[in-house]
C-alpha positions, 0 to 999 in steps of 0.5 A: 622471569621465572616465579620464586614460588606458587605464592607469588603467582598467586601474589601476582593473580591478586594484584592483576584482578585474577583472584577470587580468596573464599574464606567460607568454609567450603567442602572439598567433596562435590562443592568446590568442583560446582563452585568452580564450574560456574565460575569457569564458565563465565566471560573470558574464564573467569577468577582465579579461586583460593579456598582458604577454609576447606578443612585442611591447613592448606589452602586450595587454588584453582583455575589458575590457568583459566583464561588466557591472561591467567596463561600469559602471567603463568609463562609471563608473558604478554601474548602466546605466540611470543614464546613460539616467536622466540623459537623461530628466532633461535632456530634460525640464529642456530641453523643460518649459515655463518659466513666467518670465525666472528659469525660463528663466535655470535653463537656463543651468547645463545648457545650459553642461554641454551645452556642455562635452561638445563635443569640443574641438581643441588646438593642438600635439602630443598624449600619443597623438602621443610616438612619431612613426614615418613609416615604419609598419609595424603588425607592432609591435603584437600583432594577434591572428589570432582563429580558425583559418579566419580570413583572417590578422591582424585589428585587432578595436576600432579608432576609425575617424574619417573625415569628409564631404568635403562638410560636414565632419562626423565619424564614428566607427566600428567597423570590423574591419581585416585586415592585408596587409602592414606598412602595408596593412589592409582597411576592413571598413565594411558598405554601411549604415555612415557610412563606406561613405557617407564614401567614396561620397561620396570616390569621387564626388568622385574624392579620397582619402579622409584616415582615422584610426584610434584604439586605446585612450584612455578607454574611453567613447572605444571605447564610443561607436564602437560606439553607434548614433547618428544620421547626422551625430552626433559619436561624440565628443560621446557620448564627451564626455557619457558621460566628463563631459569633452570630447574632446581632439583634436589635427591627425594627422601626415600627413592632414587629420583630427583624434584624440584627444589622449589614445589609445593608438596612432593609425594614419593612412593614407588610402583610395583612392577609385579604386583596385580592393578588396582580398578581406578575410576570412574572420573569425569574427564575432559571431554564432558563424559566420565571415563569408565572404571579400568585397572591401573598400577598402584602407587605405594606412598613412602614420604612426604614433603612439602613448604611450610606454607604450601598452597595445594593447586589442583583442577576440575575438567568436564563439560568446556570450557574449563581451565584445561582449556586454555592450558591446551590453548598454549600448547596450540600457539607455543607448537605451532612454530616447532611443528612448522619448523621441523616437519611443516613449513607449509603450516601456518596457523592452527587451531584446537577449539575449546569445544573439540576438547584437545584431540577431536577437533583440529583446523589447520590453515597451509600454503597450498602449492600443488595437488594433494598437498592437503592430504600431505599435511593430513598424513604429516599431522596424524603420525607426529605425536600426540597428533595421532590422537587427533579424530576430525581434521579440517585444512583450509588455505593460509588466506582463511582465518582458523579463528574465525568460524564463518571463514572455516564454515565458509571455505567448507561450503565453497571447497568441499567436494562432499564426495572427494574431499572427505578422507577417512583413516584408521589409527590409535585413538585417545583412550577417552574416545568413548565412540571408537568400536573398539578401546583406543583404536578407531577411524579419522576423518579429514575434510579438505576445505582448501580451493582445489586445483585443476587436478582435484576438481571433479563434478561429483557436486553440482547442486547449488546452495538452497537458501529456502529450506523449508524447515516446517515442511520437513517436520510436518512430512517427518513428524518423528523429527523433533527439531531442525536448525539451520542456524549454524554460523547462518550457513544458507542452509547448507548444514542442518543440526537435526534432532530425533528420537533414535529407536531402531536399528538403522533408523538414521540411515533411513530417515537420512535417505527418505528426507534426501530422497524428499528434495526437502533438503537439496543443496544441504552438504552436511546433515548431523543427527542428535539425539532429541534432547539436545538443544541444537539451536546451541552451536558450541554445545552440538559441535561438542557432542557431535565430536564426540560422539561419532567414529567418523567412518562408521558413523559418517554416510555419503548419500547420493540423489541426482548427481548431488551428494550430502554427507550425513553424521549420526552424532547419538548415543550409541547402544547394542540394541540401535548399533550393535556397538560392543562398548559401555556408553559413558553419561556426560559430567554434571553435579548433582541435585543436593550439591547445587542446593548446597552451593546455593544456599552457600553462594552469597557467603562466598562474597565472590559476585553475583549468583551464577547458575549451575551450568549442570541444570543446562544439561541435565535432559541429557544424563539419561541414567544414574551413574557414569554409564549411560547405556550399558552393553548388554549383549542381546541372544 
């Protein structure tokens, strides 16, 4: 099962209907990256896209993974869930009873298979290792410069492998790398990541630290650098199960670590544990904002290697959906059944929206058994790994699609006690959450939308829905109110998108009070407060922001007015002068004006259909500043 090489994935996308081939020559500064934006954005993801004319010799794919039949030929298989059907399976085979000696000899095949999914080393050079080059210089490769306010040239899928220099163990990540000079790049490895740790423990030790970086291979190669496995699993091992074949691995050129026999390109280099961080950004990242500008360790380049018909894979991240999307899609199906198996049986399905961008929005349904089993699953899920980034949780019952928004918006209107069943916690944050007071550390929210038992059930909440909201009555008594729109999922009014032009302190706190003080508003649950510029008629767009742009227990507000209560969010910028928050503000991720003429006036040479709109024209009310920070702190005396 396992692909010989990225070229027959590409083969294969080809074949498939899933590749777009540009011959035109297209610039890998700020094109490509608004290219691919529009593509990625259309029906189901989109093309696959091969930049053969970008001024290198290597052609450059990308959204390879960007729908999710691309995901299913990359893991080869026909649906995700097959793969976390396959661990159930195994797990069981392994940990079921065996009764005699011929039960126990039934092992013996699985355990083989087991086996044959353990990376292997090779003697001798690899296919990734033809081209030897020990003067390196990474202006060869077409490396993309994404976004306009971005700090320069960034490798976005790098495999980087480094191991403990303690035990010897591997690690795999996924950690973006700018480029400074023709062998210099940053190692953008967040404090929470194993490669942090790696070169904690370097520092101690007061070595170098010997890294490699893989680009391209077989796709369940790349796949696996971004699974969120456990401290001290071999990302390789995952790579070797997924693909039903082990990884090869031969020793690198020039340090002291192993890569995979079969990549694309390799670059190897070293840390240097002792010496001063180099500013790294900023970077238009995942969650539609640019990360800001921090110190980071530099990578020091000693070699490269690659195939002498290498193929440079690399990705763009912004404003979902984008193709990490649907990477993070296949983490959702393929944890699912490890979650379930080793900590949560009660679990039963989960979903990670494209618009809550990984970490700041997960719905989960269970098989509710007693009082308080949802705060259970909340507490379980907030200390198992990468769940502990997770900012907004919602749990419904196994009955409840997680799938399907009307059933979740649903079971919130019917089940939530807006009094009781919201659960704030304090905790370690994604190093992207631009909202958290403080870097990396802010409050969770959980929402309990499961039917309560006898225990549970309180009287907080009497009021019955409002099905006549009287939405030009609120605007004509509030005329600072820019727009209101109680279209989300057609609730019956129960949840209100409202927009406002926030220009004090404590102005939403006000307007929420006098606007439920008014009765305009009685039997609404749920009251989110945007800033005016945001079209709040576009449900997928206000769930992102609103994701984003809250800690939820500073920015949420229960407020009570005749025994009914409504919880009411401030999903605005926040700034010193409106919050008193102590953080740079980040500008969402758009292109600029001059490289959409560009792509423009290019697009119908590209022969890849018909001309789609920038997605950056959509958003641009919203960018309020030039530059990757939208509202600088500026402390006020």
């Amino acid at each position: 099962m396992a692909y010989k090489n990225l070229e027959e994935f590409i083969d294969i996308l080809e074949k498939e209907g899933e590749l777009l081939r540009i011959k035109t020559f297209v610039n890998p500064i700020l094109e490509i990256a608004e290219i691919t934006d529009r593509i990625s954005k259309t029906k189901d993801g989109g093309k696959a896209l091969l930049f053969e004319n970008n001024g290198t010799e290597f052609p450059l794919l990308i959204n390879a993974f960007g729908s999710e039949k691309r995901m299913n030929l990359a893991l080869k298989v026909t649906d995700l869930d097959d793969i976390g059907k396959e661990l159930e399976a195994m797990f069981k085979n392994l940990s079921s009873p065996k009764n005699n000696f011929f039960d126990k000899l039934k092992l013996i095949p699985e355990l083989g298979k087991m086996s044959s999914y353990m990376p292997k080393s090779v003697s001798g050079r690899g296919k990734s290792q033809e081209i030897i080059e020990t003067e390196p210089d990474l202006n060869k490769f077409p490396v993309l410069q994404c976004w306009p306010h971005d700090g320069g040239k960034f490798i976005t899928l790098p495999m980087v492998i480094t191991k403990d220099p303690k035990t010897g163990i591997r690690n795999v990540g996924m950690y973006r790398m700018q480029i400074f000079d023709k062998d210099l790049t940053g190692m953008h490895w967040h404090k929470h990541k194993v490669g942090a740790r790696h070169f904690n423990e370097y520092k101690e030790l007061g070595k170098k630290m010997p890294i490699a970086v893989a680009i391209g291979g077989d796709p369940a190669y790349t796949y696996a650098a971004t699974a969120p496995l456990p401290d001290n699993v071999d990302e390789f091992m995952l790579a070797g199960f997924l693909r039903k074949k082990s990884v090869k691995l031969v020793k690198a050129i020039t340090q002291d670590i192993e890569v995979p026999d079969d990549a694309d390109i390799i670059i190897e280099g070293y840390v240097d544990s002792q010496e001063d961080f180099i500013l790294e950004g900023p970077f238009g990242d995942h969650t539609g904002f640019y990360s800001l500008a921090d110190y980071y360790p530099k990578f020091h380049v000693t070699c490269i290697t690659h195939r002498k018909r290498a193929v440079y894979p690399t990705t763009i991240v912004g404003i979902p959906p984008q193709e990490d999307a649907y990477i993070g899609k296949a983490t959702e199906r393929i944890f699912l059944t490890p979650i379930k198996l080793t900590m949560l049986p009660e679990l039963k399905d989960m979903n990670l929206p494209f618009y809550g961008v990984a970490h700041n929005l997960t719905i989960v349904s269970i098989k509710k058994d007693f009082a308080g089993h949802a705060l259970k699953v909340m507490n379980s899920l907030w200390g198992a790994g990468q769940m502990m980034f997770n900012k907004n949780l919602i749990i419904v019952d196994e009955n409840v699609n997680v799938h399907d928004y009307k059933q979740v918006a649903n079971a919130f209107l019917n089940n939530v006690d807006v009094n009781r069943d919201l659960h704030f916690s304090l905790g370690p944050m994604d190093i992207l959450d631009h909202s958290a007071p403080k870097y990396s550390y802010g409050s969770k929210m959980c929402i309990d939308a499961t039917v309560k038992f006898e225990e549970e059930i309180y009287n907080s909440n009497k009021s019955e829905f409002n099905e006549n909201i009287d939405i030009s009555e609120i605007k004509r008594q509030f005329t600072d109110i820019q727009d209101i729109s109680a279209s989300f999922l057609n609730n019956k009014s129960a949840i209100l998108f409202i927009s406002v032009n926030k220009s004090a302190k404590n102005y939403i706190k006000t307007i929420s009070e006098n606007l439920i003080n008014s009765k305009l508003v009685e039997g609404v649950k749920f009251i989110a407060f945007f800033d005016k510029e945001v079209d709040i008629s576009d449900n997928a767009s206000a769930v992102w922001l609103l994701t984003n742009n809250i800690d939820p227990k500073r920015d949420c507000k229960i407020i009570e007015n005749n025994n009914s209560y409504t919880s009411v969010f401030d999903a605005c910028k926040k700034s010193f002068e409106t919050d008193n928050f102590e953080r740079d503000w980040p500008n969402i991720i758009i292109a600029d004006n001059q490289t959409i003429k560009l792509v423009d006036e290019k697009w119908e040479s590209l022969n890849i259909g018909e001309f789609i709109k920038s997605p950056s024209l959509y958003y641009k009310a919203l960018v309020s500043e030039k530059g990757a920070i939208a509202i600088k702190f500026t402390e006020i005396s």
